[in-house]
Backbone as CSV, one residue per row, in Angstrom:
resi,resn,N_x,N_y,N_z,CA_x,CA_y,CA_z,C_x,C_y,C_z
1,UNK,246.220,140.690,211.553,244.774,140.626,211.356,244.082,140.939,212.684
2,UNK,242.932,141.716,212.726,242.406,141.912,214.095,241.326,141.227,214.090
3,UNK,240.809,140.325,215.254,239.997,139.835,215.467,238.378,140.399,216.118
4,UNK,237.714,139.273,215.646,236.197,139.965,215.975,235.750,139.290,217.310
5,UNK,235.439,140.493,217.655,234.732,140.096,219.537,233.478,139.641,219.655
6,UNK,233.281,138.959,220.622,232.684,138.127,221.224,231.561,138.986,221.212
7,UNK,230.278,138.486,220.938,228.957,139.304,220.810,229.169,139.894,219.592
8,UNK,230.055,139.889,218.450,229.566,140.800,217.346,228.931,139.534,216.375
9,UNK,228.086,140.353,215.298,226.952,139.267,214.521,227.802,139.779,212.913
10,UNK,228.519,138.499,212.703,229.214,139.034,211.710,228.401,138.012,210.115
11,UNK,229.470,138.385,209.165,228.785,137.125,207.718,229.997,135.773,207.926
12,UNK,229.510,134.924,207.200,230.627,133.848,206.794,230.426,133.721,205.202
13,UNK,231.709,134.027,204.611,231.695,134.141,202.997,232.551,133.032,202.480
14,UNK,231.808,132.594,201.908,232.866,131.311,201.078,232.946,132.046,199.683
15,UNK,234.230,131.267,199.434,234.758,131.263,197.712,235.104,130.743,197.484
16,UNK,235.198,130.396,196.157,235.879,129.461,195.353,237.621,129.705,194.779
17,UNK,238.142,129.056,194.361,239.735,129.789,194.292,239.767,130.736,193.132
18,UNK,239.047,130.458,191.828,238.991,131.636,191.147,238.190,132.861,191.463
19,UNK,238.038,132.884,193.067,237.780,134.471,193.448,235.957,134.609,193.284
20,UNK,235.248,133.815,192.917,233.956,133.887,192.625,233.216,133.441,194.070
21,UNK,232.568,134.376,194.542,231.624,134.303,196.084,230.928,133.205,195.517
22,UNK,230.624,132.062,196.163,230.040,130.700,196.148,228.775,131.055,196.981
23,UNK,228.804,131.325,198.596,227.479,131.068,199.526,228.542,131.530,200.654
24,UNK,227.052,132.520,201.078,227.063,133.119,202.578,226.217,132.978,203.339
25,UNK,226.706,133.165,204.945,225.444,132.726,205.575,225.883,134.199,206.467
26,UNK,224.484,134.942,206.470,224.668,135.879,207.044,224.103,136.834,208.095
27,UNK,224.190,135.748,209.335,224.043,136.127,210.753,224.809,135.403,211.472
28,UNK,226.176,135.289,212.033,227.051,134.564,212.949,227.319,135.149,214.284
29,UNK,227.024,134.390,215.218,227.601,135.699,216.778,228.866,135.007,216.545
30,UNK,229.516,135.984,216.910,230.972,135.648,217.357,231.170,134.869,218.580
31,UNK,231.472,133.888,219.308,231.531,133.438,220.249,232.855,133.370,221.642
32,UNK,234.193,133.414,220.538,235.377,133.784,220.816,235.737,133.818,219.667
33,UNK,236.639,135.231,219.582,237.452,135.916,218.529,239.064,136.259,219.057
34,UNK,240.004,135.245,217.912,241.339,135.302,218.233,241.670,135.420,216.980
35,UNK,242.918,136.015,216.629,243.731,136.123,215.454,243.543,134.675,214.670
36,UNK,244.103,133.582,215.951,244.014,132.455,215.338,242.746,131.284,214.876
37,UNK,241.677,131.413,216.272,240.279,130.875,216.000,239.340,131.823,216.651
38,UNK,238.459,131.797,215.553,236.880,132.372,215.449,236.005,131.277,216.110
39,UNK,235.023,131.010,217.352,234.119,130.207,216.883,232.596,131.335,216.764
40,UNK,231.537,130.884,216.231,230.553,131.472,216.193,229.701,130.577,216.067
41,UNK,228.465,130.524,216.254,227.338,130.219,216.307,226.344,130.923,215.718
42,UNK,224.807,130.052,215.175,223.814,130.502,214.270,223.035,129.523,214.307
43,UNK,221.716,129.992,214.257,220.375,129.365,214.317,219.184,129.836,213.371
44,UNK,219.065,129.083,212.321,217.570,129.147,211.383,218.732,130.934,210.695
45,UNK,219.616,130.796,210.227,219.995,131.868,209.423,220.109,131.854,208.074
46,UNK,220.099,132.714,207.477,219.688,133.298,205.789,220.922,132.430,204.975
47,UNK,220.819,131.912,203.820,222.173,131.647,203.402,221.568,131.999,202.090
48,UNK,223.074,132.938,201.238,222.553,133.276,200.266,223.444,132.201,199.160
49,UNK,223.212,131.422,197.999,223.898,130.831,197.057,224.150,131.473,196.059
50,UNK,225.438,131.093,195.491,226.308,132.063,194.248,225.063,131.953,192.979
51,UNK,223.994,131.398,193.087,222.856,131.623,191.689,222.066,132.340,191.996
52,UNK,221.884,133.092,193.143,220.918,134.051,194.290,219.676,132.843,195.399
53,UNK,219.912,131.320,195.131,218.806,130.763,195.596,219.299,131.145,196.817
54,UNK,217.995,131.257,198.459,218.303,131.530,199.414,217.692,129.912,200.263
55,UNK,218.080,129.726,201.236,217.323,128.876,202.191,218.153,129.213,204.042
56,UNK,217.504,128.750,204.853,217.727,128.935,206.385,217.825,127.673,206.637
57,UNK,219.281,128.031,207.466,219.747,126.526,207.880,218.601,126.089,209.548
58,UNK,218.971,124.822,209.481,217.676,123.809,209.924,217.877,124.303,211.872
59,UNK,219.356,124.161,212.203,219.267,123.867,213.275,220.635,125.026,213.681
60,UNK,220.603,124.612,215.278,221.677,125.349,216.097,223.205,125.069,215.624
61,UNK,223.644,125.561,215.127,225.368,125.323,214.766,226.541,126.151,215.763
62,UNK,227.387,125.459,215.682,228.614,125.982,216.113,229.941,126.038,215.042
63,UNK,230.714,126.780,215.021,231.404,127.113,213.636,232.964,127.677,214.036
64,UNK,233.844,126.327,213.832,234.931,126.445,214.244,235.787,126.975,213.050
65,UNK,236.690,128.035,213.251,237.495,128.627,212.139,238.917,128.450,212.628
66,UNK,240.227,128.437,212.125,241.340,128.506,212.631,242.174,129.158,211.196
67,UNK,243.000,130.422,212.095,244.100,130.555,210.775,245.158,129.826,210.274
68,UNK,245.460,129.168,210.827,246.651,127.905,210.056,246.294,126.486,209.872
69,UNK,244.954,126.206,210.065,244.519,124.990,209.490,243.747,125.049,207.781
70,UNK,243.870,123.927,207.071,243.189,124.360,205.901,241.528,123.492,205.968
71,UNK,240.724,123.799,206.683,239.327,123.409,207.071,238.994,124.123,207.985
72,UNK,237.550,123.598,208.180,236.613,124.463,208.675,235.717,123.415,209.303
73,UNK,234.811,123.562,210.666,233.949,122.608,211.204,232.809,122.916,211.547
74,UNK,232.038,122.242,211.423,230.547,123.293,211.838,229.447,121.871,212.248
75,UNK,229.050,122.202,213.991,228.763,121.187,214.756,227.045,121.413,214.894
76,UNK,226.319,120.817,214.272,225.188,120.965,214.116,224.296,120.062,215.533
77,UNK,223.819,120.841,216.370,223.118,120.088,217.341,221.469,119.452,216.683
78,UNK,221.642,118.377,216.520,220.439,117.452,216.314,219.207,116.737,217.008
79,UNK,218.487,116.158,217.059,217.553,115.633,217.739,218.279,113.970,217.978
80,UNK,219.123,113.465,217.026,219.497,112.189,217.872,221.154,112.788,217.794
81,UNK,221.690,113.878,217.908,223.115,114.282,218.289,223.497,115.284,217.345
82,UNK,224.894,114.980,217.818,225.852,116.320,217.503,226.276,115.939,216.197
83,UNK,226.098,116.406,214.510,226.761,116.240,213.613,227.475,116.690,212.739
84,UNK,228.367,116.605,212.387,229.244,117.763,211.952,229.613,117.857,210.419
85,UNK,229.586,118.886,209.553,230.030,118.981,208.349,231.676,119.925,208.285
86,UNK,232.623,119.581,207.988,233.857,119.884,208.121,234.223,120.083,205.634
87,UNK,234.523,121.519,206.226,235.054,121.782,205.074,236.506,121.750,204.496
88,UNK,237.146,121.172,203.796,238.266,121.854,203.138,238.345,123.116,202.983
89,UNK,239.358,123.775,203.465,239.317,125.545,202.844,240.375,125.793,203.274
90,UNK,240.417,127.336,203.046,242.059,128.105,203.091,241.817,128.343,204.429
91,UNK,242.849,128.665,205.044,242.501,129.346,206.603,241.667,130.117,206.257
92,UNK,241.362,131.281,207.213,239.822,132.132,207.346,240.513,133.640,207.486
93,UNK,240.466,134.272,206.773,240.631,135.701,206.907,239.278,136.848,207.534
94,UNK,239.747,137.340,208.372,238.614,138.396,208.939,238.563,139.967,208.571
95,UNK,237.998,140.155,207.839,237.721,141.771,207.233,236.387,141.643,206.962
96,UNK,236.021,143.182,206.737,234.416,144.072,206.324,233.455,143.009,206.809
97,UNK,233.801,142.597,208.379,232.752,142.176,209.482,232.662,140.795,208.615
98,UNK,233.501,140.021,208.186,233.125,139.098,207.586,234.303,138.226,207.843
99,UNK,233.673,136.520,207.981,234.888,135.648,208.040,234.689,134.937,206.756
100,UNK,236.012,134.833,206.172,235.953,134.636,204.358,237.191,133.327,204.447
101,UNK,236.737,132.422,203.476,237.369,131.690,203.305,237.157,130.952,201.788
102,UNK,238.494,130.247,201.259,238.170,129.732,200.098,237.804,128.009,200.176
103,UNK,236.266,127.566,200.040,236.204,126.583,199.778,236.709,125.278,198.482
104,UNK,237.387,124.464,199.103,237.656,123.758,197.900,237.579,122.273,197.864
105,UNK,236.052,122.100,198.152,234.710,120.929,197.332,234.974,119.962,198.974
106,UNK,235.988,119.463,199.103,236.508,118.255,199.423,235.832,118.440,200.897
107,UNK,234.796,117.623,201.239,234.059,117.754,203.006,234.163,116.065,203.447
108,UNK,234.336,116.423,204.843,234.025,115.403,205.691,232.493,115.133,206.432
109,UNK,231.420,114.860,205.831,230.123,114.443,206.896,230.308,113.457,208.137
110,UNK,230.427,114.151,209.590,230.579,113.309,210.460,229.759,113.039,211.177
111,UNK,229.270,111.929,211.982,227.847,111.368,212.840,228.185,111.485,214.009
112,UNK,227.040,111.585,214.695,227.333,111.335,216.236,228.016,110.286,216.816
113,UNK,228.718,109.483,216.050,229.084,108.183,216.285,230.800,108.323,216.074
114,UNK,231.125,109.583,215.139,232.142,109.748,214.513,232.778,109.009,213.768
115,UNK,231.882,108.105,213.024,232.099,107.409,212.240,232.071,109.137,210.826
116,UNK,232.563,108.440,209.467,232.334,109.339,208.449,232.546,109.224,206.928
117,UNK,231.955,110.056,206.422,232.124,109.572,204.715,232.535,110.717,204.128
118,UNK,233.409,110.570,203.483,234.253,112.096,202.629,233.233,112.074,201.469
119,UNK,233.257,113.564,201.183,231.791,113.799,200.404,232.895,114.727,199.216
120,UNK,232.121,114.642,197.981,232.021,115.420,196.812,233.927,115.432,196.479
121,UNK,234.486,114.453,195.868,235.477,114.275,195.136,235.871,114.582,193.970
122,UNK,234.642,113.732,193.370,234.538,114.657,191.891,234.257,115.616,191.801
123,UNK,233.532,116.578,192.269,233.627,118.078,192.283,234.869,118.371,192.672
124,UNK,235.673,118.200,193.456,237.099,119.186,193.752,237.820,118.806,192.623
125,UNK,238.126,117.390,192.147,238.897,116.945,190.711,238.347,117.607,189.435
126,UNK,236.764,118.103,189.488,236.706,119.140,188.388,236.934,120.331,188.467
127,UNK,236.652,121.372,189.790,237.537,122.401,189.797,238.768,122.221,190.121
128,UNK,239.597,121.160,190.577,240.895,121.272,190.424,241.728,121.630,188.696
129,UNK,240.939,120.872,188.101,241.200,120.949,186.652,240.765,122.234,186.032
130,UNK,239.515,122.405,186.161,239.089,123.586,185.428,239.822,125.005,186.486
131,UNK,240.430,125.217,187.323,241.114,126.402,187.994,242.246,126.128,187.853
132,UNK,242.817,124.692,187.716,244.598,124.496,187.208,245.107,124.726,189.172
133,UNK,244.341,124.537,190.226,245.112,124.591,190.975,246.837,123.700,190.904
134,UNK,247.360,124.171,191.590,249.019,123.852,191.323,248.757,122.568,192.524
135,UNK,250.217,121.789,192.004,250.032,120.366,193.090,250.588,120.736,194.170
136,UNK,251.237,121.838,194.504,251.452,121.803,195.742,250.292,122.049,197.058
137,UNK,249.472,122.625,196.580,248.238,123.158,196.677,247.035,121.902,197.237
138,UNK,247.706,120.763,196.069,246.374,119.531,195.977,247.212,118.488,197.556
139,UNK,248.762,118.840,197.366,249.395,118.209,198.572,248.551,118.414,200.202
140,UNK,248.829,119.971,200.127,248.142,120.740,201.186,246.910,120.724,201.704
141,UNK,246.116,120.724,200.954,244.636,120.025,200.971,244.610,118.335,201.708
142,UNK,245.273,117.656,200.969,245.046,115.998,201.598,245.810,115.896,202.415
143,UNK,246.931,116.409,202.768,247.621,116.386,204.358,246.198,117.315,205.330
144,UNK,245.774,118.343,205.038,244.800,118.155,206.199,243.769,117.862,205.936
145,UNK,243.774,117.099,204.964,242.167,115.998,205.508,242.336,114.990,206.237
146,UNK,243.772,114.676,206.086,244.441,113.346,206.925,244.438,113.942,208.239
147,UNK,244.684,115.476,208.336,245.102,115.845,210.294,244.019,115.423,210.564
148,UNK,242.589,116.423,209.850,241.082,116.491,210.044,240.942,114.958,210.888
149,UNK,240.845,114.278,209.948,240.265,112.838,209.931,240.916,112.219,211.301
150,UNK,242.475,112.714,211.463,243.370,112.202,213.077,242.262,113.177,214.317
151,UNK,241.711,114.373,213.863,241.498,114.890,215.155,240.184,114.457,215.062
152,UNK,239.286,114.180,214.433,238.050,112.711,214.381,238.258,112.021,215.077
153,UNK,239.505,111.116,215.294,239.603,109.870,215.737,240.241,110.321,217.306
154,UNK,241.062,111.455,217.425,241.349,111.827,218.577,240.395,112.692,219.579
155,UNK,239.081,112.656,218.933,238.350,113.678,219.629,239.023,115.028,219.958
156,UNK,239.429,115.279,219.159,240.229,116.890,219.320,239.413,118.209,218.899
157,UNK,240.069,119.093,219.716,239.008,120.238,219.023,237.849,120.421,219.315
158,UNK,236.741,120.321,218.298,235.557,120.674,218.143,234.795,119.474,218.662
159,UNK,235.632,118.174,218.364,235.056,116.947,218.211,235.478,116.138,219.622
160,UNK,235.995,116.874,220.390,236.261,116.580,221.917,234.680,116.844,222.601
161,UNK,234.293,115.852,223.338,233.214,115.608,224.642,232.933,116.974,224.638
162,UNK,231.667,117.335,224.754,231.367,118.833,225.261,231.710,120.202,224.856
163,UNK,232.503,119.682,223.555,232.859,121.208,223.336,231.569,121.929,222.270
164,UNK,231.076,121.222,221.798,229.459,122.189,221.087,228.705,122.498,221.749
165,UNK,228.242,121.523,223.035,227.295,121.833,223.488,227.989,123.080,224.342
166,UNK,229.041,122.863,225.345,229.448,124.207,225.912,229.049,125.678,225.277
167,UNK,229.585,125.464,223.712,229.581,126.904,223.278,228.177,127.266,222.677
168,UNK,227.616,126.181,222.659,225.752,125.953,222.423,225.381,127.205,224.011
169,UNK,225.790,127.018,225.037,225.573,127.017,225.986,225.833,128.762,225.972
170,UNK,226.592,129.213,225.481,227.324,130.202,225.277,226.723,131.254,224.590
171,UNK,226.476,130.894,223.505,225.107,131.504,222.615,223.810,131.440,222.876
172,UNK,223.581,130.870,224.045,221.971,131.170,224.616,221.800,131.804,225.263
173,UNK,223.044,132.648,225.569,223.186,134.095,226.537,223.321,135.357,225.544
174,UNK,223.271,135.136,224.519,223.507,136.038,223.496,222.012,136.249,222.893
175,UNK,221.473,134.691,222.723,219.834,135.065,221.875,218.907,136.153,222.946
176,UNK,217.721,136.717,222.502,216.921,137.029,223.535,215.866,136.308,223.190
């Protein structure tokens, strides 16, 4: 897979596992681009929803991707902090200027406190059912919500001291 460079303004495409585009958001700078992690950043950008509704997200984000993890993190700088919405998904594939991934329901809402509440259950248990995902599949998913939730508690990653605001820092050399 070839990766997207630093300064390019690419989309982020979610899907669902039966292949149906869910929601895009589509203005991301690339921030660092590796085979293995994408991060990018976005501010007040377009998001389009799988019914055509549109809205612009609120604030400055940072948007951690990795190819062998099954989630996704996205560090929203706030007025009382840093908060983060972390997705379940397939790793992230990069083609046609786009980072694509399959969402599947299951999120972590985390606070500046890193305290957190796992969000929307019953939605993944109804598309689990209605798509027939296979259990090996449903295994794979809750082993990394369990890593997710360890690198929460380990400050790892995204969720380590300084690492949003750094790449916050990063993308204000990019805006004009």
């Amino acid at each position: 897979m070839v990766a997207p460079r630093a300064g390019t303004d690419l989309k982020i495409q979610s899907y669902k596992h039966n292949g149906n585009l869910h929601r895009v958001w589509e203005s991301t700078i690339v921030l660092k681009g590796t085979e293995q992690v994408v991060i990018g950043a976005n501010d007040k950008t377009n998001v389009l929803e799988s019914d055509g509704r549109t809205w612009i997200t609120r604030e400055p984000a940072i948007c951690y991707f990795h190819s062998k993890h099954w989630f996704n993190i996205i560090g929203m700088l706030r007025d009382d902090g840093i908060h983060y919405y972390c997705n379940i998904s397939s790793p992230f594939v990069y083609e046609e200027n786009a980072i694509k991934y399959i969402d599947y329901d299951l999120d972590l809402k985390v606070y500046p406190d890193m305290t957190f509440d796992l969000l929307d259950e019953d939605e993944y248990q109804l598309h689990r059912d209605e798509m027939n995902y296979p259990g090996v599949l449903d295994r794979i998913l809750y082993n990394n919500m369990a890593e997710l939730q360890h690198w929460i508690q380990q400050r790892k990653g995204p969720f380590s001291p300084g690492f949003v605001d750094q790449w916050y820092e990063r993308f204000l050399t990019y805006r004009f």
